[in-house]
C-alpha positions as CSV (number, residue, x, y, z in Angstrom):
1,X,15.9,-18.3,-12.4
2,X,16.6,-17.7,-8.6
3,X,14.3,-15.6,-6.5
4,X,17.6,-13.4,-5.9
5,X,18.0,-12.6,-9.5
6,X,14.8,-12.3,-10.5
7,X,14.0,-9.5,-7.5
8,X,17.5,-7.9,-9.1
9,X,15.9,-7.7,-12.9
10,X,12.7,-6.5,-11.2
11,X,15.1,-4.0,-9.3
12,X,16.9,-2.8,-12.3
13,X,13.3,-2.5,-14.5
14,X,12.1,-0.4,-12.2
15,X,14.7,1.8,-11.4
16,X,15.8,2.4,-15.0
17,X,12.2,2.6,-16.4
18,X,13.3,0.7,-19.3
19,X,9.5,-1.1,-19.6
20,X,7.1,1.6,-19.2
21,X,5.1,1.7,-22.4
22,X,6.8,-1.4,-23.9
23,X,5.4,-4.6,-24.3
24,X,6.6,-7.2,-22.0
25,X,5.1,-10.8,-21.7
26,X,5.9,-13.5,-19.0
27,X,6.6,-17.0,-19.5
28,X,6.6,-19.3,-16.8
29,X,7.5,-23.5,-16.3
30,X,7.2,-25.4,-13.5
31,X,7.2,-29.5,-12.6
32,X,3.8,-28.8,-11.6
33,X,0.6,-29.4,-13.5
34,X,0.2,-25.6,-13.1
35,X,2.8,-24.1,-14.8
36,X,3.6,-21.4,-12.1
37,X,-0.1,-20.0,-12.9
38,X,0.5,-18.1,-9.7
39,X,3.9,-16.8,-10.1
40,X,2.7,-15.6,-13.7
41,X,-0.1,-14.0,-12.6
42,X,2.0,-11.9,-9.8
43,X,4.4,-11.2,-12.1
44,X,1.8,-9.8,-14.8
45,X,0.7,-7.8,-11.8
46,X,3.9,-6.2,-11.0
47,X,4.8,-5.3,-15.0
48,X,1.7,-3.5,-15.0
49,X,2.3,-1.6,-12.1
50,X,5.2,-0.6,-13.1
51,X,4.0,0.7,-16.7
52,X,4.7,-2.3,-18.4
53,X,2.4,-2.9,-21.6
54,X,1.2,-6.9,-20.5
55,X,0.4,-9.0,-24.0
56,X,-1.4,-11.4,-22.7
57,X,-1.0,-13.3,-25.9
58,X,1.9,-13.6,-25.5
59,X,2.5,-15.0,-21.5
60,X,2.2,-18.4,-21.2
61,X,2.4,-21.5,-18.7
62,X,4.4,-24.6,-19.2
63,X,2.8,-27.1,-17.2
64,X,4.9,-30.3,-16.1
65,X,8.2,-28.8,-17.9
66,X,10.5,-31.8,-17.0
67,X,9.9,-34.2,-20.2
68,X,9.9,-30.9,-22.0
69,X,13.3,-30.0,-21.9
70,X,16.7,-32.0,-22.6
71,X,18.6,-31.7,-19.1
72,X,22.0,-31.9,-20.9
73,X,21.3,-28.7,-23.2
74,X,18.8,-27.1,-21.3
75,X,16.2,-26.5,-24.6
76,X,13.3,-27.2,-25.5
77,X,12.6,-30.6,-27.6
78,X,8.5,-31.1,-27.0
79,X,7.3,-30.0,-30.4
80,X,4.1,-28.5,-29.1
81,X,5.5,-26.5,-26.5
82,X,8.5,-25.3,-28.9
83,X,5.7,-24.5,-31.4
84,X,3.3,-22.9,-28.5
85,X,7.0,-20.6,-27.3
86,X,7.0,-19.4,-30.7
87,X,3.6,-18.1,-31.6
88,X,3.7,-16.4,-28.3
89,X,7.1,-14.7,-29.3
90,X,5.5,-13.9,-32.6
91,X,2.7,-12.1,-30.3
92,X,5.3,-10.4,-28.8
93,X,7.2,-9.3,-31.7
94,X,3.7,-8.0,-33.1
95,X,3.2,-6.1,-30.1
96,X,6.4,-4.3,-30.4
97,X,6.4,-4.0,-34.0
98,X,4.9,-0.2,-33.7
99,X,7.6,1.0,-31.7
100,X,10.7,0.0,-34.3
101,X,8.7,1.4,-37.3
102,X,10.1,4.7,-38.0
């Protein structure tokens, strides 16, 4: 995702209000052997500022992403990553599971 449209969903949550109280979780993947640790971290900081409920069990950083991911569809093939993406989606869904129960 481009700085440009990642300041626009940033833009849009905010102005809309659509994430206060609601669990939220940020993944991040970079080349690096960090993962985007930093750009996570800011971006946890701004969903909490703007009322965002942060499960941390659910963020993650993907660490040296390239050998990860097929170029040609864009998806995930490392098994342990692909089995990491969904246990922190299954956080996530856990997290939100309150707010769909009638």
């Amino acid at each position: 995702m481009s700085p440009g449209v990642l300041k626009n969903a940033l833009d849009w949550l905010i102005s809309s209000g659509e994430c206060v109280g609601k669990p939220v979780a940020v993944i991040t993947a970079s080349p690096s052997p960090t993962g985007g640790d930093h750009a996570n971290a800011q971006l946890r900081e701004v969903l909490r500022m703007v009322s965002g409920e942060v499960v941390t069990a659910a963020c993650r950083e993907i660490p040296a992403v390239g050998p990860k991911v097929d170029p040609a569809t864009e998806r995930v093939t490392d098994e342990a990553t692909h089995a990491d993406l969904g246990t922190a989606m299954a956080q996530l869904a856990a997290a939100a599971a309150p707010l769909t129960t009638p």
